[in-house]
N, C-alpha and C positions, 0 to 999 in steps of 0.2 A: 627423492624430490630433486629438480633439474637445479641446480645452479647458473641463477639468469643474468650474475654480474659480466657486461660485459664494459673493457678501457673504453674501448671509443664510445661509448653509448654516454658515459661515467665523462668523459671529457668533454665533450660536446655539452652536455648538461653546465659543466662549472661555468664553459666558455660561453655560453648563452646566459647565466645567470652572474657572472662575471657583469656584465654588461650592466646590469640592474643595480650592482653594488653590493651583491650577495656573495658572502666571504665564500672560499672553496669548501671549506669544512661543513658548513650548512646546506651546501648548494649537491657534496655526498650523499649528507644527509638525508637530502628528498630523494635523492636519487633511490637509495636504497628503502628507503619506507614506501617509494611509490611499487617497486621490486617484490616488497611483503604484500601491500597492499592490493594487491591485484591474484593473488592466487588465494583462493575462498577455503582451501583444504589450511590455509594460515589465519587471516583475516577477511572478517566477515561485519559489514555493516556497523560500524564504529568499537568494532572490536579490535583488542589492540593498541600499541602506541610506542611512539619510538624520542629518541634525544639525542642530544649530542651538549657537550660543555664546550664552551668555545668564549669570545666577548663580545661586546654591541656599547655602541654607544648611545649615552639619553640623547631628550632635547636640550641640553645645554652642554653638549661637547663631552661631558665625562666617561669616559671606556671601565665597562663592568666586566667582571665574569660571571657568566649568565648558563644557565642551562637553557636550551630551547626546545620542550617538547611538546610532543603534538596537542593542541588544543579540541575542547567539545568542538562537537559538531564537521570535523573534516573529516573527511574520507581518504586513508592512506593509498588508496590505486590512483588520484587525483590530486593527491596535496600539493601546498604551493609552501615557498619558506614561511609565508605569513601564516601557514597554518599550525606553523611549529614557533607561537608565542616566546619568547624570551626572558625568563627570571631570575633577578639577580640571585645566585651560587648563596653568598656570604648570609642571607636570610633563612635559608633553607636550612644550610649544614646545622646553624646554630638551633632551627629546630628538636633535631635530634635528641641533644640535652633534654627535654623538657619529658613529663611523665606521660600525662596525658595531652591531646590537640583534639576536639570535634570536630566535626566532619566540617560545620558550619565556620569554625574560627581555620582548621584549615584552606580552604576555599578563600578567606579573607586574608590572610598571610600570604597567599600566591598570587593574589592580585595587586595586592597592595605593592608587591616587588616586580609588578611587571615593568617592562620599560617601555613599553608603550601600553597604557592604559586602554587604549579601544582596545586590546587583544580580545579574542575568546578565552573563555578561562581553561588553563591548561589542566591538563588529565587528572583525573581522583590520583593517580598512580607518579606522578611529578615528586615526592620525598622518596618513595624506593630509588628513581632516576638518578634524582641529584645524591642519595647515600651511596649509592655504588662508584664506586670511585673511574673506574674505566670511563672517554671520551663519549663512547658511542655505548649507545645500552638499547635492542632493539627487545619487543614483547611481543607471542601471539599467543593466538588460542588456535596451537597445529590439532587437528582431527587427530592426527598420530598420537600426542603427548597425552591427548586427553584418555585416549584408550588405556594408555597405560595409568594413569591414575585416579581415573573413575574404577578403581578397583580396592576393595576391602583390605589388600596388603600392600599396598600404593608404593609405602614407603622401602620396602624390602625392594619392589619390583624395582622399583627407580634403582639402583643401587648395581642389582642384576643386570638390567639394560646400558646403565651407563657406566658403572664404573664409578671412579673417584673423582672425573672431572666435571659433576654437575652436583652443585649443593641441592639438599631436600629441604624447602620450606611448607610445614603445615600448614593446614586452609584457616584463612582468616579474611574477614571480609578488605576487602582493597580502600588502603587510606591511611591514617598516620602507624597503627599499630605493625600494618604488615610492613612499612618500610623498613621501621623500626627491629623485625624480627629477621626478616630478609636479609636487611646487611650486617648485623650479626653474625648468621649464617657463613655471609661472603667473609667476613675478618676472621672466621676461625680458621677458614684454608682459602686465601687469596688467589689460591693454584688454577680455582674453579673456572670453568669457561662458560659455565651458562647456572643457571637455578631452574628448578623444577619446582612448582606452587601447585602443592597437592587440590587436584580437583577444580583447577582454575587455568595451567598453562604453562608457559617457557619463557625465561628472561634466556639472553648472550648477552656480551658485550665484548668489546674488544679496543685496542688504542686507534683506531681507525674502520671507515664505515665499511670496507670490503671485507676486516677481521670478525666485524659484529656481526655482519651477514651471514658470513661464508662458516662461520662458526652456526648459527642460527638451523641453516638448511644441513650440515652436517648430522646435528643432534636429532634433527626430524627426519631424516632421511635412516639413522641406527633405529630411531623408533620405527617407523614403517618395514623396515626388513624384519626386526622383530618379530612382528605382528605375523608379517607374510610367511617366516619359517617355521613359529611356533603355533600358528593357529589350527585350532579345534574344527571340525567338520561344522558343518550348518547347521542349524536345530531344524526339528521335525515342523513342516506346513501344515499348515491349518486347511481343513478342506470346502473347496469353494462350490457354489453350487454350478448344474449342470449347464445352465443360462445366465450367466454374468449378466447385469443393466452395465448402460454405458454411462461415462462421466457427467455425460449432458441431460440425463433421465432424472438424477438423484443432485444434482448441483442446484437446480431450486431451492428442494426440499431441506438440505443442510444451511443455506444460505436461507434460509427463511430462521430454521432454528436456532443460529448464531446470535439472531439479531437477539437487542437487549429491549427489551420490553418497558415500555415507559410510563403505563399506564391509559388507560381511558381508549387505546387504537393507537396509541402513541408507539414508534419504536427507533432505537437506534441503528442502523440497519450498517450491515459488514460488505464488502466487497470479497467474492473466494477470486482465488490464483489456483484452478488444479493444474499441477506438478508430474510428469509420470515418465518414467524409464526403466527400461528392462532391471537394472539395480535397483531402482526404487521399490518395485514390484515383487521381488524377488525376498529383501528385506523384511515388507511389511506382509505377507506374508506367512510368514512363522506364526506357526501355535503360541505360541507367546507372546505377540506383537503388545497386546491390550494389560500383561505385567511388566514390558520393558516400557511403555508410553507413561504408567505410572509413577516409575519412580524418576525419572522428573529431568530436567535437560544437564546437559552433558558437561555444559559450565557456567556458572552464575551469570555471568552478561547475560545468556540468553531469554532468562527470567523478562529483559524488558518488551522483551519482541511475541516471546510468545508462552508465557508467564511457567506456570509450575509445569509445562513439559505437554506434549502432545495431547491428543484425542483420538482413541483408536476407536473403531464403529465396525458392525458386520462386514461382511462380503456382500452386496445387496443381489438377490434373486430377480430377474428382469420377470418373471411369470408371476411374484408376490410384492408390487412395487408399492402397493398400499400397506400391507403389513410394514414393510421396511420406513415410511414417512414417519410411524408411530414409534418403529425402533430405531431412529436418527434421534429423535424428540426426546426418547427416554435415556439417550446416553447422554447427551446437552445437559439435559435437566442434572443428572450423574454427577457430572464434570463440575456443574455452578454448584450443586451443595457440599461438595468438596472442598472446593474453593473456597466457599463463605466461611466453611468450618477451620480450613487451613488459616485464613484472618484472624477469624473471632478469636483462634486460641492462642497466636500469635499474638496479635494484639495486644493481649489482654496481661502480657506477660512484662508491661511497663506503662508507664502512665503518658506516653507521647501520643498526643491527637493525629490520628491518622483519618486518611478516605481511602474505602475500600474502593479500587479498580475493579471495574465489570467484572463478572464471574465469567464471561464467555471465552472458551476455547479457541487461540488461534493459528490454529495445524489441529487441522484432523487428518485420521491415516485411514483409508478403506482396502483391505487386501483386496486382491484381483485388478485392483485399479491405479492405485497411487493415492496422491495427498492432494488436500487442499487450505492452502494459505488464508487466514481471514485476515482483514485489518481496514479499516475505517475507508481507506483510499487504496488501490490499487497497487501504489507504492508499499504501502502496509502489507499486503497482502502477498505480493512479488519477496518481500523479505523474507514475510513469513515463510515460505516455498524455499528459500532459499538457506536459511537457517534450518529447518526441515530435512534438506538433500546433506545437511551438513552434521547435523542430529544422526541422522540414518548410518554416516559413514564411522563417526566416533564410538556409537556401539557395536556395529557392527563390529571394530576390531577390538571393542573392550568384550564383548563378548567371545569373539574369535581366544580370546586368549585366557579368558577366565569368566569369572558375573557382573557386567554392568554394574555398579555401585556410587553413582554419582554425589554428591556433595545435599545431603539432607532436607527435606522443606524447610525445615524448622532455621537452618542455616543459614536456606537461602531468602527467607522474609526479609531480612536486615539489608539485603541489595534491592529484591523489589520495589520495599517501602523504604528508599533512601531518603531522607529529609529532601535532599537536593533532587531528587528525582520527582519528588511529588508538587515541588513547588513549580517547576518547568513543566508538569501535566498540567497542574492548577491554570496556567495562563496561556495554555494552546485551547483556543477555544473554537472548537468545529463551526462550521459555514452552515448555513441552512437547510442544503442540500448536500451536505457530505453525508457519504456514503450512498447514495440514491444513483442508479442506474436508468437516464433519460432516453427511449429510442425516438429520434424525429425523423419525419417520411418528408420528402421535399428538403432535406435537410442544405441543401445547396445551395435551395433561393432562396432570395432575401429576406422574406420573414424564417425559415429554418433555419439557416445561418445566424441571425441575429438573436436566436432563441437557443440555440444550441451555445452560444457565446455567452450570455449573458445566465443561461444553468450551468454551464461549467465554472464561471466567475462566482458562483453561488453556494461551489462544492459537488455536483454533479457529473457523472462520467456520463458523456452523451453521444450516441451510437446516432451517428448521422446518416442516415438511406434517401441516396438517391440514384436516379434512374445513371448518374454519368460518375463510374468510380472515381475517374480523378477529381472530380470535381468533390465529389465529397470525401476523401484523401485530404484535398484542399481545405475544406469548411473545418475538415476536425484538429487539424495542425491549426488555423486559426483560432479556435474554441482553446485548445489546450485542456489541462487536466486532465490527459492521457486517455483525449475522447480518442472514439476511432468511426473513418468513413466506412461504409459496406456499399456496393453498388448491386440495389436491386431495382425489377422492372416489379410496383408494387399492384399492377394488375393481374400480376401470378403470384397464387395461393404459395406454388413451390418457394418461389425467389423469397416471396416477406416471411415464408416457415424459416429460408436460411438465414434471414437478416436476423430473425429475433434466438435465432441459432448460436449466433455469431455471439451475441450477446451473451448471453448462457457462457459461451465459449469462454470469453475473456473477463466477462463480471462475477460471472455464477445466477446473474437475472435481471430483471426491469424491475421496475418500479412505478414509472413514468412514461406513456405515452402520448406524444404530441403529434397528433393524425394529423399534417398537413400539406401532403401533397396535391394538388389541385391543377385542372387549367379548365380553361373558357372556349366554347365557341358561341357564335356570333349566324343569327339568322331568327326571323320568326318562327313561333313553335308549329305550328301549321304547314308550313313546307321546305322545314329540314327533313333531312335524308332520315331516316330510319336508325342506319347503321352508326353516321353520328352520335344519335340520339343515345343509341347502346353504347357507344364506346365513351360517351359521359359519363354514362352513369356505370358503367367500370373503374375508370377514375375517380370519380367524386362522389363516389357511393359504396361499392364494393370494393372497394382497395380499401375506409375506413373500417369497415365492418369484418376484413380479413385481418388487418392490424391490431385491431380491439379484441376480434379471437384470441391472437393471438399470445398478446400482451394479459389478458384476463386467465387463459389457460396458465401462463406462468404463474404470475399475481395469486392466484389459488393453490398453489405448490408450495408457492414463499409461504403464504397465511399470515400475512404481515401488511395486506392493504394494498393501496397504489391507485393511481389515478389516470383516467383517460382525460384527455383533452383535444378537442375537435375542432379545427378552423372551419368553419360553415360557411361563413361569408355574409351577408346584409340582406344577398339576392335567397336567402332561406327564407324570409319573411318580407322582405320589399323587392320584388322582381321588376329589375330594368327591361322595356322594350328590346327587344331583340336576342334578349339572354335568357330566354330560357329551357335553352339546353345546357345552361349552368346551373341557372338557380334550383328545377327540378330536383338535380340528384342532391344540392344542397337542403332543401329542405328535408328529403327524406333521412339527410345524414343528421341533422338537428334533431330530427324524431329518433334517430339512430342512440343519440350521445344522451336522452333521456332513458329511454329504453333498459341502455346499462346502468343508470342512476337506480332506477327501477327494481333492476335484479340482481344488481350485484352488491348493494347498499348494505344488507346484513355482513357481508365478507370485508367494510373494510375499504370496498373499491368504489370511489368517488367517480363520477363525471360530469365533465364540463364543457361548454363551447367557448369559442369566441368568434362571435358577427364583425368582422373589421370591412371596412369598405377604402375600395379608393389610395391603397397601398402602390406606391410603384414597386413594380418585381416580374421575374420571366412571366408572369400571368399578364400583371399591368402593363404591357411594356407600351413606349413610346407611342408607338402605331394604334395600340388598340387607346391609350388615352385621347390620339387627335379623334380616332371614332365613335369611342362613347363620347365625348364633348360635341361633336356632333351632332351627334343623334338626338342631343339635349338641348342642342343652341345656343351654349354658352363656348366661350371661350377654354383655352387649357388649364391654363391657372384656375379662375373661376370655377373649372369640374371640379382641380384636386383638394380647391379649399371650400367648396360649396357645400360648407357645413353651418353648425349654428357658432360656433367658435369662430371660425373664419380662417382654421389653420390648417396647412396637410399633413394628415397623418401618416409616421413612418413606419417599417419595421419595427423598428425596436421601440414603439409606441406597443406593438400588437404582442413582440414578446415580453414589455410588461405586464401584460393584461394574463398571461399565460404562465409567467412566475408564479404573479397573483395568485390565480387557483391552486398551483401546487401545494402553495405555503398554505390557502385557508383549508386547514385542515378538517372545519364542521362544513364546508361547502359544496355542494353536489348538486347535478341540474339544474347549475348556474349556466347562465347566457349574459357572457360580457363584451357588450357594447364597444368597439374603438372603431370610430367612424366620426370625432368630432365634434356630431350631433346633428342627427337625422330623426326626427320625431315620425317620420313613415315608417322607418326600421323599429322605435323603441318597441319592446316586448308589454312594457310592464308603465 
């Protein structure tokens, strides 16, 4: 592994944080944890944690000796000094003495000595830091280390590999006891330059942040050569069939079967991340992919991301893609009774009230193809993928060198169901729409935009399509929630096959589609062109009826529901003078958005309209409001408020209305009204 410390980089940092009032010793500190943090073959997604002993002053002028180590929630590629909390030394040491500390009264002992109380709470692992006596104490979870100690004679190997200068501490879950054992450990040969924590990772440390580093990548760099001169040929692959399917064939179908079933049509629905590289591929693979996924991940953190260890599944047959939906389903199914049984017996095994976390699987592995990441959000799901590529490479070289043997389920329950960890699930409480994958057509103008903004604020990933890529580039970086724009022309079949492609691509599926691309011409019906006439109702008729395909063909892959929604417009049922060569293909699209209530109703799949009138937007625009008000003899104002209310209604009046339907769940071949109040439009 490269050694990334460089003076000037290392000095320029103190000199900038200098500035700030950030002593040099702290200001190494980040330096080097952001050094760790940023290579994933070390630290991965709040894995890891790094310290330094140094002093700080409270609010009333008094200078501590404080250790400062990295707190919940920061990310070591990105840390800042404030993410490395500060607590006072002299509470901690005297911990030591004491027999036993719970997890709980620990966590309140560390707070209690912070010196600034806003801190985040610092690491479950802050007593191993402050017992080790050395300045700087850095910790990761190297790919390298774990190979060598996810193995059956852990202990011996360590020993082989390093020598005498890295103490062996046995696995015990991270918190008062292992500190407790750990320096131990270090007091019976002080000599030690680093610890080895069987089936968990690698402490260094050293009297300064270049010694702890530079010591750090040493010890991972003897393991990797290791691996590279003593490893064992590949195992035997598994054989795939003659016709491979592609990622985008079977990504529904697994992302339907992740989801967590909630009762009544109800579900909680995953976001996949697939994952795939010549390594990756190569890996998963092997005749034995679906015994090495079993025994379970490669270090206890990973438990939180993506619970007792992957999900392997067939090679899927592109000529038997039905049969394969059924054997997606029956490994899912597999994986959750597993799981419930891996709880119940767990559980049961002390009287602490627990909630059992979802059974669902989040990494599946398909030979032939690669992985796919699940997790509620996108983010989730990106992890997932990412811990995955990092999974793959740990056994890999623990198997290169011997049998994968990782650290037990039974072991690793007591980190999954951390008391602390449960009460921090307990109060993250999903959005409405988390998890649900929203596609909007029009998504650029002002009613799409404002509906794409207000489903992404609701927990929804929303795949904004419109005819102008930047612009809807633009509308998705607005929306946020890692929507994304696609620029298609949705009068071609081809283009909205790619948009909902796209989807597939980056979610793993839909859920929600909001048909609302539209525009207007202007002429009585009697001696418009022809060809107008057609190229309306391409837009405002066949474009929603290609999108609803499309979205429906997904939606029945998932088998988990999902909902159409149609902007129709007022002119579906009250047809203005001169419009209709708008209203027509409106109307037939209202009959359209019933049609799929009609037949897709058993599956799960709801549809809806909404009639809005009188929205300014590229439809409404300036020019066409002086000529509809025209046409009517009223004034500008008086058109856009010439309602029974007497107010104008906006977008994001019309993307309430469109929320609405998603959330009502028993609702279907609904027509809702936003127009203010026009008794010639009402339906009902």
């Amino acid at each position: 592994m490269k050694n990334l410390w460089n003076d000037a980089d290392a000095e320029k940092m103190v000199a900038d944080y200098a500035k700030m009032g950030v002593r040099r010793d702290l200001a190494l500190r980040v330096y080097t944890t952001r050094l760790l943090g940023g290579e994933p073959r070390l630290v991965l997604h709040g894995g890891g944690n790094t310290s330094c002993k140094t002093k700080a002053t409270d609010l009333v002028g008094d200078e501590w000796d404080v250790l400062c180590v990295k707190g919940s929630g920061w990310d070591m590629a990105v840390i800042e000094p404030q993410g490395l909390p500060a607590v006072k030394m002299g509470a901690l040491l005297k911990a030591r003495a004491l027999d036993t500390l719970s997890d709980e009264d620990m966590v309140a002992l560390q707070r209690s000595n912070l010196i600034d109380p806003a801190s985040p709470n610092p690491s479950v692992e802050t007593l191993l830091h402050a017992f080790l006596p050395l300045k700087f104490v850095d910790h990761t979870h190297s790919t390298a280390i774990l190979a060598i100690v996810d193995q059956e004679n852990s202990k011996a190997l360590v020993k082989t590999v390093f020598g005498d200068k890295i103490g062996y501490v046995p696995y015990i879950k991270p918190g008062f006891e292992l500190a407790k054992v750990a320096a131990d450990v270090f007091d019976t040969d002080p000599s030690v330059e680093g610890l080895i924590l069987d089936k968990h990772g690698i402490f260094t440390f050293g009297d300064d942040a270049k010694q702890a580093y530079d010591r750090m990548i040493h010890y991972v760099t003897i393991a990797e050569d290791y691996i590279a001169k003593n490893g064992k040929p590949q195992a035997t692959k598994a054989a795939l069939p003659a016709k491979l399917a592609k990622a985008s064939d079977i990504a529904p179908t697994l992302r339907g079967a992740v989801a967590v079933a909630r009762g009544e049509g109800r579900f909680d629905r995953m976001i996949s991340d697939f994952r795939t590289s010549d390594a990756i591929v190569d890996f998963i693979n092997s005749a034995r992919i679906a015994e090495l996924a079993g025994r379970g991940v490669s270090t206890p953190d990973l438990s939180i991301r993506i619970k007792t260890g992957p999900m392997a599944v067939p090679a899927p047959d592109a000529d038997k893609l039905g049969d394969y939906k059924a054997a997606v389903r029956s490994h899912v199914e597999a994986f959750a009774k597993d799981y419930r049984a891996y709880f119940e017996t767990n559980d049961a095994l002390d009287d602490v009230k627990r909630t059992m976390l979802d059974p669902m699987p989040r990494l599946t592995l398909v030979p032939g193809l690669g992985m796919f990441g699940h997790g509620r959000t996108l983010k989730d799901a990106k992890i997932a993928s990412d811990i995955g590529e990092m999974w793959i490479e740990a056994v890999r070289g623990a198997e290169a060198i011997g049998n994968f043997q990782p650290l037990s389920k039974a072991d690793l329950f007591p980190l999954e169901y951390w008391s602390l960890e449960q009460a921090k699930l307990a109060s993250n409480k999903p959005k409405p729409l988390t998890g649900q994958v929203a596609l909007i057509t029009g998504g650029a103008g002002a009613i799409g935009a404002a509906t794409a903004k207000l489903f992404a604020a609701n927990g929804a990933h929303a795949v904004i399509v419109d005819l102008d890529p930047a612009k809807a580039a633009e509308a998705a970086k607005a929306a946020g929630n890692n929507s994304i724009g696609v620029g298609a022309d949705i009068t071609s079949p081809a283009e909205v096959r790619a948009a909902f492609d796209k989807a597939v691509a980056v979610y793993g599926g839909v859920d929600i589609l909001v048909s609302n691309a539209g525009a207007a011409w202007e002429g009585r019906i009697g001696e418009i062109d022809d060809a107008l006439l057609r190229k309306s109702f391409e837009l405002n008729f066949f474009a929603h009826q290609s999108a609803a395909q499309n979205a429906v063909r997904i939606m029945l892959e998932q088998g988990t529901g999902g909902v159409l929604l149609f902007n129709t417009s007022k002119q579906a049922v009250n047809p203005g003078p001169k419009f209709g060569a708008y209203g027509l293909p409106k109307a037939a699209t209202l009959f359209l958005s019933r049609q799929y209530a009609l037949d897709y109703g058993a599956y799960g799949i709801r549809s809806n309209a909404v009639n809005a009138d009188r929205i300014r937007s590229g439809l409404l625009t300036d020019a066409m409001i002086a000529s509809r008000s025209g046409a009517r003899g009223v004034s500008e104002k008086e058109y856009m408020s010439g309602n029974l209310l007497g107010q104008e209604v906006t977008a994001d009046d019309v993307a309430q209305a469109f929320l609405h339907q998603a959330l009502a769940e028993r609702t279907t071949a609904d027509v809702t009204t936003v127009d203010g109040g026009n008794i010639a439009a009402a339906l009902r």
